[in-house]
DRENROMI-260526 format. One record per atom (N, C-alpha, C): x, y, z. Coordinates in steps of 0.1 Angstrom, whole numbers, padded with zeros to 4 digits, always signed. Atoms other than C-alpha are relative to their C-alpha. Last residue first. Example, Ala and Ser with C-alpha at 12.3 -4.5 7.8 and 13.67 -1.06 7.14 Angstrom:
! residues 2
-0009-0011+0000;+0137-0011+0071;-0008+0011+0008;+0009-0012+0000;+0123-0045+0078;+0009+0012+0000;
//
This chain:
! residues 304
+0016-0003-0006;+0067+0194-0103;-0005+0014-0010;+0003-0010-0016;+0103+0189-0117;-0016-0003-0005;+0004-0010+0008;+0118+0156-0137;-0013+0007+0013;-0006-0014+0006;+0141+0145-0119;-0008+0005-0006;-0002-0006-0014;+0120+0118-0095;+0010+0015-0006;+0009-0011-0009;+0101+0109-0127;+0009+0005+0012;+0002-0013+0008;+0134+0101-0148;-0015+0007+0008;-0012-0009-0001;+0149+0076-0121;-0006+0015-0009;+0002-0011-0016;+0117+0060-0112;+0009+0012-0001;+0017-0015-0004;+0108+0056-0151;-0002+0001+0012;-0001-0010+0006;+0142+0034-0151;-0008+0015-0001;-0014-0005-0009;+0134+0010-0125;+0003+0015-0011;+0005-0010-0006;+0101+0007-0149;+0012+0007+0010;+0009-0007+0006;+0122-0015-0172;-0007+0011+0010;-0015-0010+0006;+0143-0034-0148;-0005+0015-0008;-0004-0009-0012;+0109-0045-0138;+0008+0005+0001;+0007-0010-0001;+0100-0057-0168;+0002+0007+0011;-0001-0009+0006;+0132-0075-0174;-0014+0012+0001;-0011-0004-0002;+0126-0095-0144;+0001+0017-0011;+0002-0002-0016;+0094-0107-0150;+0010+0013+0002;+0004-0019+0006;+0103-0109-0191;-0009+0005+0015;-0012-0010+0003;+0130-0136-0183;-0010+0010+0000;-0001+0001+0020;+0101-0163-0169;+0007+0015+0002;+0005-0009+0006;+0110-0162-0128;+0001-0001-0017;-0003-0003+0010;+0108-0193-0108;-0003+0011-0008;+0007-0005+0015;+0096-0192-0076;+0010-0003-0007;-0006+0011+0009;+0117-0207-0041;-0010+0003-0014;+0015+0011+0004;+0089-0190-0018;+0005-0012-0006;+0014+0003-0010;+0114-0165+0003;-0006-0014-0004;-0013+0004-0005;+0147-0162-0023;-0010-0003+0011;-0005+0010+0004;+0125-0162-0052;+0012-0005+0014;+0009+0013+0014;+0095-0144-0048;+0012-0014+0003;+0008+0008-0008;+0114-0121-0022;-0001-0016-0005;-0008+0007-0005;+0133-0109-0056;-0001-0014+0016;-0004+0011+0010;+0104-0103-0074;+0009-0011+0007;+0003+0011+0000;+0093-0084-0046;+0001-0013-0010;-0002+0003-0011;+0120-0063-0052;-0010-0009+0005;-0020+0008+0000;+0119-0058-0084;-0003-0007+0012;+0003+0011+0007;+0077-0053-0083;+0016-0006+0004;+0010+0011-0008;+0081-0025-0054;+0002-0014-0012;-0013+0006-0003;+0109-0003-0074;-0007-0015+0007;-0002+0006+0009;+0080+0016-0093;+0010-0013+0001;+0004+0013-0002;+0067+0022-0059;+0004-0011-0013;-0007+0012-0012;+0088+0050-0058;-0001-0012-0001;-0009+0007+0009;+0066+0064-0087;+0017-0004+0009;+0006+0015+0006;+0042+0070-0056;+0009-0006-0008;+0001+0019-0011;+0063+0090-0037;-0004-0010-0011;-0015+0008+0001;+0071+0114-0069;+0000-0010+0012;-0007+0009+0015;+0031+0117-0075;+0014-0002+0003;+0010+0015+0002;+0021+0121-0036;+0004-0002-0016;+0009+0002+0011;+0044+0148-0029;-0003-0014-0005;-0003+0000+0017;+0077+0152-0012;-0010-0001-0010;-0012-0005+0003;+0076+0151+0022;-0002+0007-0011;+0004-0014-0010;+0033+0145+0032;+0013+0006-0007;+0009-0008+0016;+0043+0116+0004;+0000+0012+0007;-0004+0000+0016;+0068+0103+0026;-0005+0010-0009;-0008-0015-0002;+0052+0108+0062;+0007+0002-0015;+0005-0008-0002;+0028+0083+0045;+0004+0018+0006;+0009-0001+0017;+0046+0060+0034;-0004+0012-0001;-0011-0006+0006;+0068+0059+0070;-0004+0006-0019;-0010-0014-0007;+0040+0052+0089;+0008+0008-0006;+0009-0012+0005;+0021+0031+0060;+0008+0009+0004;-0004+0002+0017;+0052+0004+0061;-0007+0011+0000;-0014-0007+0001;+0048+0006+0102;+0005+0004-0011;+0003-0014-0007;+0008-0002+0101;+0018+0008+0001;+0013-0009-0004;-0004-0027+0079;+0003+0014+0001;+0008-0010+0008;+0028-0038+0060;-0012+0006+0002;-0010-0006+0012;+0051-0043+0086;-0007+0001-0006;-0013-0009-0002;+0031-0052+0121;+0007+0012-0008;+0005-0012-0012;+0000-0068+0108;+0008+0010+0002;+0007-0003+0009;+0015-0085+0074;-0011+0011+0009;-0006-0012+0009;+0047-0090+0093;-0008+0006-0011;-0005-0007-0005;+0028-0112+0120;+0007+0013-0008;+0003-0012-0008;+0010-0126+0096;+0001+0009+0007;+0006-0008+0010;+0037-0140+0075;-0011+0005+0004;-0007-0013+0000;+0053-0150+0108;-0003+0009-0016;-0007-0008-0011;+0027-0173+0120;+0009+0013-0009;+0017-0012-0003;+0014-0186+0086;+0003+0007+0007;+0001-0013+0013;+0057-0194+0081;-0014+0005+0002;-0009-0013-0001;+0059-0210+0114;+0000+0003-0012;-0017-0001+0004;+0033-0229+0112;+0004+0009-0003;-0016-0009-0009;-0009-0228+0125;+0019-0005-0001;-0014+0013+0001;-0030-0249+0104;+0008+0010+0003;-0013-0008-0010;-0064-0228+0108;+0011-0014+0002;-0011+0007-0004;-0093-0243+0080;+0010+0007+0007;-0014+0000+0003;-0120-0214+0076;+0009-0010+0010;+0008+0005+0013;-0156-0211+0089;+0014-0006-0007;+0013+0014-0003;-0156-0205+0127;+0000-0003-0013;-0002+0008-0009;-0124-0182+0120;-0006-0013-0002;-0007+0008+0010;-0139-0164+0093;+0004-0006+0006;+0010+0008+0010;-0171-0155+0115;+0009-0005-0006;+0004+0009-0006;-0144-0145+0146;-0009-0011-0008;-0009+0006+0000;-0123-0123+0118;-0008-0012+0014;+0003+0009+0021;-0158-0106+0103;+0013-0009+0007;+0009+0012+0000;-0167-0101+0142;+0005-0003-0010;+0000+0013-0011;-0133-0082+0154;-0012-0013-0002;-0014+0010+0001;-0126-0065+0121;-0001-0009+0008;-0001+0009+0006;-0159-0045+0120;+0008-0008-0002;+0010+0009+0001;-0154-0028+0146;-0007-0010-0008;-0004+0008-0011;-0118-0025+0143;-0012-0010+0002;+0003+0013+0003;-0123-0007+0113;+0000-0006+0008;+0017-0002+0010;-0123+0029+0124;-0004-0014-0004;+0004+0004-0015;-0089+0016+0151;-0018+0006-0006;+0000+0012-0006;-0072+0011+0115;-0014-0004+0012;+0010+0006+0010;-0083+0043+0098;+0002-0014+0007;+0014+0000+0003;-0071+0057+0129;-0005-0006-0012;+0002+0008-0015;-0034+0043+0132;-0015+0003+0003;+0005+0021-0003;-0032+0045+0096;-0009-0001+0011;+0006+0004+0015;-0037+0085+0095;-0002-0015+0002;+0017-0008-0007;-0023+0091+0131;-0007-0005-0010;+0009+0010-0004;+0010+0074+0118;-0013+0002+0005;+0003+0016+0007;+0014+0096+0094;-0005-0008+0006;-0012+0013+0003;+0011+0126+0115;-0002-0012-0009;-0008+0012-0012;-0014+0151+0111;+0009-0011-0005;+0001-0005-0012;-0022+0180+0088;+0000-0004+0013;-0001-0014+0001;-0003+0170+0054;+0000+0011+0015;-0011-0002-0007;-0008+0134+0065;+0006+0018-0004;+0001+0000-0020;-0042+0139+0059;+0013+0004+0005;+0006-0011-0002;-0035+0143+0018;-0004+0004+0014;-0009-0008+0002;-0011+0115+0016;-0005+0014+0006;-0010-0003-0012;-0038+0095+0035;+0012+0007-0002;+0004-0007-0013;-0062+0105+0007;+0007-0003+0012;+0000-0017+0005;-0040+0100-0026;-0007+0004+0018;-0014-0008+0001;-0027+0066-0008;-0005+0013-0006;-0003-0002-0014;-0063+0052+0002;+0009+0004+0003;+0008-0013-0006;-0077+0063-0037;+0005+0000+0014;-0011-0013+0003;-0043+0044-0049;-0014+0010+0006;-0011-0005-0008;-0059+0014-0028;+0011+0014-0007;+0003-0005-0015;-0090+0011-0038;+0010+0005+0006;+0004-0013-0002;-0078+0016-0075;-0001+0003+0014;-0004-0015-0002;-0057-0007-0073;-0001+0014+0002;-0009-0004-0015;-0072-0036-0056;+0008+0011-0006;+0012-0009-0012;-0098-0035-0082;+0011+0002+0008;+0000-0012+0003;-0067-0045-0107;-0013+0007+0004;-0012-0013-0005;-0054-0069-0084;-0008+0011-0008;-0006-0003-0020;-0088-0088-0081;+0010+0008+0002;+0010-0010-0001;-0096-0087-0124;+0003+0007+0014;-0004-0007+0006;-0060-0103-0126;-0013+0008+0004;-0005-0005-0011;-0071-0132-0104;+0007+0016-0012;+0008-0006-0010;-0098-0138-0128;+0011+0010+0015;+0004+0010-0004;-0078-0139-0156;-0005+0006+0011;-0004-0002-0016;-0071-0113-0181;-0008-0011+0008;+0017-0006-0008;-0069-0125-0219;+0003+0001+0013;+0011-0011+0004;-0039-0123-0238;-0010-0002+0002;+0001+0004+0012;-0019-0155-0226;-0007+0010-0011;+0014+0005-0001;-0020-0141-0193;-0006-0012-0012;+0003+0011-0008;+0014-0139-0191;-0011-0005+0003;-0004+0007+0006;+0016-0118-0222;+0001-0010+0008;+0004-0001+0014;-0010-0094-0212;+0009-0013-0006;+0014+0009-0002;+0002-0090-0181;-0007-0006-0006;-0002+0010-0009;+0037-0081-0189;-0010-0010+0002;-0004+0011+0013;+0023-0059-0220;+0007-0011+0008;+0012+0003+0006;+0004-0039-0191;+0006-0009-0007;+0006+0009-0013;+0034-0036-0167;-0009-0010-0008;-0007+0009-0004;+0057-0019-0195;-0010-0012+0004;+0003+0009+0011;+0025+0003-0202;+0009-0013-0002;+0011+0008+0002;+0025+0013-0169;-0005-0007-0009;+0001+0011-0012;+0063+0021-0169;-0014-0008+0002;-0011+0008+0006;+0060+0044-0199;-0002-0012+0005;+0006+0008+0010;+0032+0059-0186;+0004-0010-0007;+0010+0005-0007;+0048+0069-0157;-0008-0007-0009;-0012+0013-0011;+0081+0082-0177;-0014-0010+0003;-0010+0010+0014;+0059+0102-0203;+0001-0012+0013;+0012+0009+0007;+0034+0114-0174;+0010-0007-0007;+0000+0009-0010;+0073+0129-0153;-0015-0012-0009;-0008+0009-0006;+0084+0144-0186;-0009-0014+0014;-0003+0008+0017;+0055+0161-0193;+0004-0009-0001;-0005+0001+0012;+0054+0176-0159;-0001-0006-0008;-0010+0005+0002;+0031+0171-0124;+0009+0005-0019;-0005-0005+0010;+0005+0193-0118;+0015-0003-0006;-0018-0006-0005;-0013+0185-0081;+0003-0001-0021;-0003-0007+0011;-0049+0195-0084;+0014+0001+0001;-0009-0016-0004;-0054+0179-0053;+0004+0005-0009;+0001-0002-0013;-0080+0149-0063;+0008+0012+0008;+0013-0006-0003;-0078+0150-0097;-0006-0001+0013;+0000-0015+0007;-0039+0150-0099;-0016+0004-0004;-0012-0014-0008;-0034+0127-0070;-0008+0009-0012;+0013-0003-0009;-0061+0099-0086;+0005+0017+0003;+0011-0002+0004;-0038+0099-0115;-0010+0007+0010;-0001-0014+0000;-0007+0099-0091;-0009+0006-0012;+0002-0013-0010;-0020+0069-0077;+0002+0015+0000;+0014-0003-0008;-0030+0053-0106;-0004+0003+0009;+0007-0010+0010;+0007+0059-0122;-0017-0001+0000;-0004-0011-0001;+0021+0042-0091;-0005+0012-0008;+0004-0010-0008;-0001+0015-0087;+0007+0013+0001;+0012-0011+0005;+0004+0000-0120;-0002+0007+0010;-0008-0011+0002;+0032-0022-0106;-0004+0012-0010;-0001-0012-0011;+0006-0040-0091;+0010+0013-0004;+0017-0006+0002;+0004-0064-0122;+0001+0015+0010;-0006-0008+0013;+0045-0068-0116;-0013+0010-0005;-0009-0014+0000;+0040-0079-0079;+0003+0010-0011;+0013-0013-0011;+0004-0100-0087;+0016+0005+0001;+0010-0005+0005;+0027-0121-0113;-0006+0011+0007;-0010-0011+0009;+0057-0123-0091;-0010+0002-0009;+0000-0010-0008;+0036-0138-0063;+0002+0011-0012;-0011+0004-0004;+0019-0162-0083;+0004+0012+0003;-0008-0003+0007;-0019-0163-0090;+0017+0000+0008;-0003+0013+0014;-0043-0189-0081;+0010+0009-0005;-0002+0013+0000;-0045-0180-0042;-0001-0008-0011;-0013+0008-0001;-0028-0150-0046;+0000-0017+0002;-0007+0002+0017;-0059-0129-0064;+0008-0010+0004;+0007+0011+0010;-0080-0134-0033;+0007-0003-0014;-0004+0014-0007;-0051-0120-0011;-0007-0012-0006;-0010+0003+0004;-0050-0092-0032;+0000-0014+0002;-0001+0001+0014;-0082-0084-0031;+0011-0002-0004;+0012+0015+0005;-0086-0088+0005;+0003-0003-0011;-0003+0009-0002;-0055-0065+0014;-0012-0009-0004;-0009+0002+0007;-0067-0037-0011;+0010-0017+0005;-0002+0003+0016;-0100-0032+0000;+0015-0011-0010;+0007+0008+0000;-0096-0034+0040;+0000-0010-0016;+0008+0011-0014;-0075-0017+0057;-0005-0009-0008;-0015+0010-0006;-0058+0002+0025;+0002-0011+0009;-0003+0001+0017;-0090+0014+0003;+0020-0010+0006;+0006+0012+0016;-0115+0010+0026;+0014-0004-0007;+0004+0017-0003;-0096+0022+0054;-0005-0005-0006;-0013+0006+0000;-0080+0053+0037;-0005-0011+0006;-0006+0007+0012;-0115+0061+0023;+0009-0008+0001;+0004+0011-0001;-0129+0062+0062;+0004-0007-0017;-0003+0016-0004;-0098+0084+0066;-0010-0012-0001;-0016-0002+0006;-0107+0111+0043;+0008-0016+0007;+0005+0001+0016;-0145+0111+0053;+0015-0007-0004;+0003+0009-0002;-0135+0115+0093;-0003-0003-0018;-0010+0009+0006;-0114+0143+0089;-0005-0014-0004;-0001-0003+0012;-0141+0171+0088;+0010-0011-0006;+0006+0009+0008;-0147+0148+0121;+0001+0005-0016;+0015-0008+0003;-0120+0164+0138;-0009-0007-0009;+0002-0010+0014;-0096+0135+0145;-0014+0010-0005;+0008+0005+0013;-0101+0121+0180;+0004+0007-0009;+0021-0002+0007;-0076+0130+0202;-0004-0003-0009;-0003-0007+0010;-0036+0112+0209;-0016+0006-0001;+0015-0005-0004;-0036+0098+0245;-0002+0016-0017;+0000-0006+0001;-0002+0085+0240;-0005+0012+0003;-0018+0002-0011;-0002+0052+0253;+0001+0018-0004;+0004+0001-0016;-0040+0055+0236;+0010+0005+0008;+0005-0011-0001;-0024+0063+0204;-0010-0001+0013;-0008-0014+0006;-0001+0036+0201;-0009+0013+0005;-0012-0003-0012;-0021+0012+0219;+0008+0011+0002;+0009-0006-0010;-0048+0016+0191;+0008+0004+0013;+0002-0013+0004;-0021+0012+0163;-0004+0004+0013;-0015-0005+0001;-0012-0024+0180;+0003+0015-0004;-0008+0002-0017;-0044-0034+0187;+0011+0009-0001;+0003-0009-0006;-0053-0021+0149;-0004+0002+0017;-0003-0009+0007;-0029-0043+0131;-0006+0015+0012;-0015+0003-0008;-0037-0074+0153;+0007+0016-0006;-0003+0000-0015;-0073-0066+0139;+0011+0000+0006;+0006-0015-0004;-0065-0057+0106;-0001+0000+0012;-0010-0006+0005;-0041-0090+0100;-0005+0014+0007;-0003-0001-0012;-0074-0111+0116;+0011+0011+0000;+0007-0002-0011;-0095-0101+0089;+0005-0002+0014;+0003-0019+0003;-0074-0102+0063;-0006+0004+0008;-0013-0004+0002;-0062-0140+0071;-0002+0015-0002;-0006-0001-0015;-0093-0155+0083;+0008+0013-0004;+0008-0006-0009;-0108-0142+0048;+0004+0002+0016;-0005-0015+0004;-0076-0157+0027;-0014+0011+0010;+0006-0002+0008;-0078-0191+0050;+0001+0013-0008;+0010-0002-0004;-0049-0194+0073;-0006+0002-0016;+0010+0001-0009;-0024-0215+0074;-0007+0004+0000;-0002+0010+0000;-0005-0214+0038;-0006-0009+0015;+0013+0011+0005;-0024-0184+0031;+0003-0017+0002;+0017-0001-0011;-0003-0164+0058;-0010-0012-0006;-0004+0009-0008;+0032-0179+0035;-0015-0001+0012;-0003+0013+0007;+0015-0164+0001;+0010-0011+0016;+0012+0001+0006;+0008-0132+0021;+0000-0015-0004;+0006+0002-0015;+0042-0127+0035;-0019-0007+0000;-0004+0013-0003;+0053-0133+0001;-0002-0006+0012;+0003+0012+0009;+0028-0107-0013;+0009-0011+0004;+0012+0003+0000;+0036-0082+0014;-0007-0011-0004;+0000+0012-0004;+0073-0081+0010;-0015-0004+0007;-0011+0013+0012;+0078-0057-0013;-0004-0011+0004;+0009+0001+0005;+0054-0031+0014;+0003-0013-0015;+0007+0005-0006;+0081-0028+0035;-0011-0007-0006;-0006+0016-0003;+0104-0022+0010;-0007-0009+0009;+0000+0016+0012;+0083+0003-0002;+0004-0015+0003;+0016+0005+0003;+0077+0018+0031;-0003-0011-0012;+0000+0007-0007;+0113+0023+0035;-0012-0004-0001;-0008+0013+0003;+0113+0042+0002;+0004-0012+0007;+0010+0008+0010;+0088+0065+0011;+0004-0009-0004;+0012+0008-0005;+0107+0075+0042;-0012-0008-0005;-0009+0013-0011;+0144+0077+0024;-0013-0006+0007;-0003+0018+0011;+0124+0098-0001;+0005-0009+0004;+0017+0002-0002;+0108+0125+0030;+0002-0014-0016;+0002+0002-0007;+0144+0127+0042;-0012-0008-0006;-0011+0012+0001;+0160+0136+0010;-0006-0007+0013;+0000+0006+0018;+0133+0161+0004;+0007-0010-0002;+0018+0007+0000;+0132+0175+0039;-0004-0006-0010;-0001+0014-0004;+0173+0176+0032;-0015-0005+0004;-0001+0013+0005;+0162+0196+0003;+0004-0012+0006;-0012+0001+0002;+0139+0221+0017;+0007-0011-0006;-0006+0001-0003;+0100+0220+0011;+0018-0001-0003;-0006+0009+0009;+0081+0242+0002;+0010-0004+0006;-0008-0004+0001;+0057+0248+0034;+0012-0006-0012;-0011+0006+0007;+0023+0240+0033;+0013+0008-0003;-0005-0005+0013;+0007+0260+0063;+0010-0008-0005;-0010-0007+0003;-0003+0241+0094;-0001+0003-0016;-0013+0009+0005;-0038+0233+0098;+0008+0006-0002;+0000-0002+0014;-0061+0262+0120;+0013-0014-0007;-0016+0005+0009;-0065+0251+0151;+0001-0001-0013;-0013-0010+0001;-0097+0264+0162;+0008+0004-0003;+0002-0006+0013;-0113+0232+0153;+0007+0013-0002;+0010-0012+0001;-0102+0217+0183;-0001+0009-0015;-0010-0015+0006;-0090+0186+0179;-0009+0008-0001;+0003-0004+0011;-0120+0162+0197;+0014+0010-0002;+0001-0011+0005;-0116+0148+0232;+0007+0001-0015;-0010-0009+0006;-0113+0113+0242;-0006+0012-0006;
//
């Protein structure tokens, strides 16, 4: 394959209009919901496959499926000034953030890891604002903060006040993963969304095909229809289709009001939790998540 020519200068940021603004939150918000149902998809994958099988084959089947895509296409390499940017987005979304989740899930409960996670909004638009000097408002920190401190006195009280191991795991898995959402926001700027995944995917590949033959040979495989289709939607929907639309998102509208989108992620996998796994939710689950629902509504008005 041939290289983008350097030549090509990136398109110029354009402010956007407001159905590109209503468009680019409809695309971040499909992503969420994609991304809602990760952890239940997860918690049914662990029920056949080991949590190493299970991350390791997810990428692979993930970056078949990307690779096709841009082959079928004959899409070119990314100039290599790109190549940095997306090997973060594979650590931090390929690789980092599904492992460490999936280690947290096998002592913690979904709805625990959904609410814990609901720090990634205000750690993504941390990273955002020293990574692109983006300059969010008063208002919008207040809100964000609001909502992360919500999250924190959730964890904190279900923990019994001390953090547990699986606690340590989500909260590495956020940073890796708000650094692989500030920098695929920032790509998608000059290529497409799916270009962004669909290369950091087909960058991993090589390492995906032996680390998922080594977990294989090492790891129990009890193949049923729930491992089955919680993999399948853990490749498909939250690898590579959930990013597509995530990602054109942020490129929309900006990587701080996408991300506090995500503040909607915990509800909703709450709800999963219970109508997917059969969970029980303690009242302050729920109500915390009601809680940040509110600091989506006041970050998305309050201006840039």
């Amino acid at each position: 394959m041939k290289t983008q020519s350097s030549a090509i200068a990136p398109p110029s940021i354009a402010v956007s209009t407001p159905p590109a603004r209503g468009l680019g939150t409809l695309q971040a918000a499909l992503g969420v919901v994609a991304f809602s149902l990760t952890f239940p998809a997860t918690a049914w994958g662990l029920e056949g496959f080991g949590p190493w099988s299970l991350v390791a084959v997810r990428s692979v089947l993930a970056a078949l499926v990307a690779g096709g895509c841009l082959l079928a296409l004959r899409v070119p390499v990314p100039e290599r000034r790109h190549w940095a940017g997306l090997a973060v987005v594979a650590g931090g979304v390929v690789v980092g953030f599904p492992l460490l989740t999936t280690l947290a899930l096998r002592t913690s409960t979904t709805a625990h890891a959904a609410v814990v996670v609901g720090l990634l909004p205000l750690t993504t638009a941390l990273l955002s604002a020293l990574r692109m000097g983006t300059r969010p408002s008063r208002t919008f920190w207040t809100a964000a903060f609001a909502g992360a401190a919500a999250v924190v006195a959730f964890t904190v009280q279900q923990s019994g006040g001390a953090l547990t191991s699986s606690d340590l795991y989500l909260f590495g898995a956020l940073l890796v993963c708000a650094a692989g959402y500030t920098e695929g926001g920032r790509l998608a700027r000059v290529m497409p969304g799916w270009q962004v995944i669909g290369w950091a995917l087909v960058f991993c590949l090589p390492l995906g095909v032996p680390a998922a033959a080594l977990a294989l040979a090492h790891e129990p495989v009890a193949l049923t229809a729930h491992s089955v289709a919680g993999l399948v939607w853990l490749a498909a929907g939250s690898q590579f289709l959930g990013l597509v639309v995530w990602y054109r998102g942020m490129a929309a509208i900006g990587i701080p009001k996408a991300s506090q989108l995500q503040l909607a992620q915990p509800l909703l996998t709450l709800v999963w939790s219970v109508l997917l796994l059969g969970e029980h939710l303690t009242p302050a689950a729920p109500l915390t998540a009601a809680a940040v629902l509110v600091c989506i509504a006041v970050t998305q008005r309050a201006r840039g």
